[in-house]
C-alpha positions as CSV (number, residue, x, y, z in Angstrom):
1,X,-30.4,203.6,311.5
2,X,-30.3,203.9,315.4
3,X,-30.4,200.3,315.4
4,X,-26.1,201.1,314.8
5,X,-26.0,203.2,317.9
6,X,-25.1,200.7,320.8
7,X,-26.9,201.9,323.9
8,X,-25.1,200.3,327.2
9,X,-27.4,199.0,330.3
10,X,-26.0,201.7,332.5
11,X,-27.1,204.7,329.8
12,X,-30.6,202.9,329.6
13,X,-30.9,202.7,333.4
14,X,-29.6,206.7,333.5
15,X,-31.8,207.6,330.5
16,X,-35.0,205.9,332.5
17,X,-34.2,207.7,335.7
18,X,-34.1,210.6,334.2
19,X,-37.6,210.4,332.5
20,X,-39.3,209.3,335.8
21,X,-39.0,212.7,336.8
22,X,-40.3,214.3,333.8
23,X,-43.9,214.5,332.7
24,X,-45.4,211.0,331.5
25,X,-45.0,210.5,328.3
26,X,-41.5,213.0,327.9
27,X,-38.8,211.5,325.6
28,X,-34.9,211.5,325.9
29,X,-33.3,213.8,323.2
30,X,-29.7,213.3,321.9
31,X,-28.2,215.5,319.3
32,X,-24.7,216.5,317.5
33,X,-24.9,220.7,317.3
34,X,-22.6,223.1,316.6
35,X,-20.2,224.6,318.7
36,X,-17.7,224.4,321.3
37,X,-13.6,224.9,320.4
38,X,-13.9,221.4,318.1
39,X,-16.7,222.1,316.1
40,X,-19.0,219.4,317.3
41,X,-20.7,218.7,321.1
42,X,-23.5,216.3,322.2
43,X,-26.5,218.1,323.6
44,X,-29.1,215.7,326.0
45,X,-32.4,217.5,327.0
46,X,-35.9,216.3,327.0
47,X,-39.0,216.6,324.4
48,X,-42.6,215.8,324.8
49,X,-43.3,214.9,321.0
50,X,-41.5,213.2,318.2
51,X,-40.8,214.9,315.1
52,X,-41.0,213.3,311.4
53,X,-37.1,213.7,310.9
54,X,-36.2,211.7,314.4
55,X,-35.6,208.4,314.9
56,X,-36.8,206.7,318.1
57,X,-35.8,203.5,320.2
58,X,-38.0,202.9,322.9
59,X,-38.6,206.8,324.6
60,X,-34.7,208.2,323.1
61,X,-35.2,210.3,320.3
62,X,-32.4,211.1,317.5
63,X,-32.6,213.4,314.4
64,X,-31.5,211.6,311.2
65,X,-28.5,214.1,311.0
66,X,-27.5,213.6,314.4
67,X,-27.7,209.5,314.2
68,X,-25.8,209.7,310.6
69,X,-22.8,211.1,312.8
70,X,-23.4,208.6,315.8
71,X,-23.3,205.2,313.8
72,X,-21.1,203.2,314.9
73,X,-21.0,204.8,318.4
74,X,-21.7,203.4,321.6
75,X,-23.4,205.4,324.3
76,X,-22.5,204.8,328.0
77,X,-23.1,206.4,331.5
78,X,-20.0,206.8,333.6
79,X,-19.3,207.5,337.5
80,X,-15.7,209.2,337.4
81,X,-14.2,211.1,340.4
82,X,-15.1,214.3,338.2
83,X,-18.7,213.5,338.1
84,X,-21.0,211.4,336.4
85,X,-22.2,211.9,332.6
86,X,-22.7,210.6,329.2
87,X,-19.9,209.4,327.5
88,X,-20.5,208.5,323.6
89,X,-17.2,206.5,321.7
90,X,-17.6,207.5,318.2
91,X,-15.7,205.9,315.7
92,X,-16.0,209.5,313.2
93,X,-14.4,211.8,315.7
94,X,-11.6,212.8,314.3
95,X,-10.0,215.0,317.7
96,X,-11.7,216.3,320.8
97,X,-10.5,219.1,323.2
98,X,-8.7,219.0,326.1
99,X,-11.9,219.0,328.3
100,X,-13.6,216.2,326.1
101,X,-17.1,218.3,325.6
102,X,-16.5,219.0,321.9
103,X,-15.0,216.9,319.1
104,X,-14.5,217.1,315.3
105,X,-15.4,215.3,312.8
């Protein structure tokens, strides 16, 4: 399943970065939760162990639930003149907000 989430070179690069200053071993969490003014937001944070219910590609971690509403989406790490960040394109949001941090499915 996480083999349908595209992963660009710049997110990987990011994504490693970010682990070399965590404790050996850490893992890159991404999740769909619940919340902001569309319903839906991407949360990114860290986790030292694997659960059963997550999928893993190399040291990225993604809960079944969470990669059943990212297929098909490609996730990328931007530089804007607002500041850098994760940007997914997800081919099931339906609408976002004006500030782009939540989106509906």
């Amino acid at each position: 399943m996480i083999k349908e989430i595209k992963f660009t070179d710049n997110a990987i690069k990011q994504i490693n970065h970010l682990l070399s200053t965590k404790d050996k071993g850490s893992f890159f969490r991404i999740a769909i939760k619940g919340g902001g003014c569309s319903g839906f937001q991407y949360d990114f944070s860290f986790d030292k162990e694997a659960q059963n219910e997550d999928l893993k590609y190399n040291n990225i971690l993604i809960d079944r639930n969470s990669a059943d509403l990212l297929k098909g989406s490609e996730i990328d790490y931007v530089q804007e003149l607002i500041g850098n960040s994760f940007k997914i394109n997800n081919p099931q949001t339906k609408s976002s907000c004006g500030c782009g941090v939540s989106f509906s499915l």
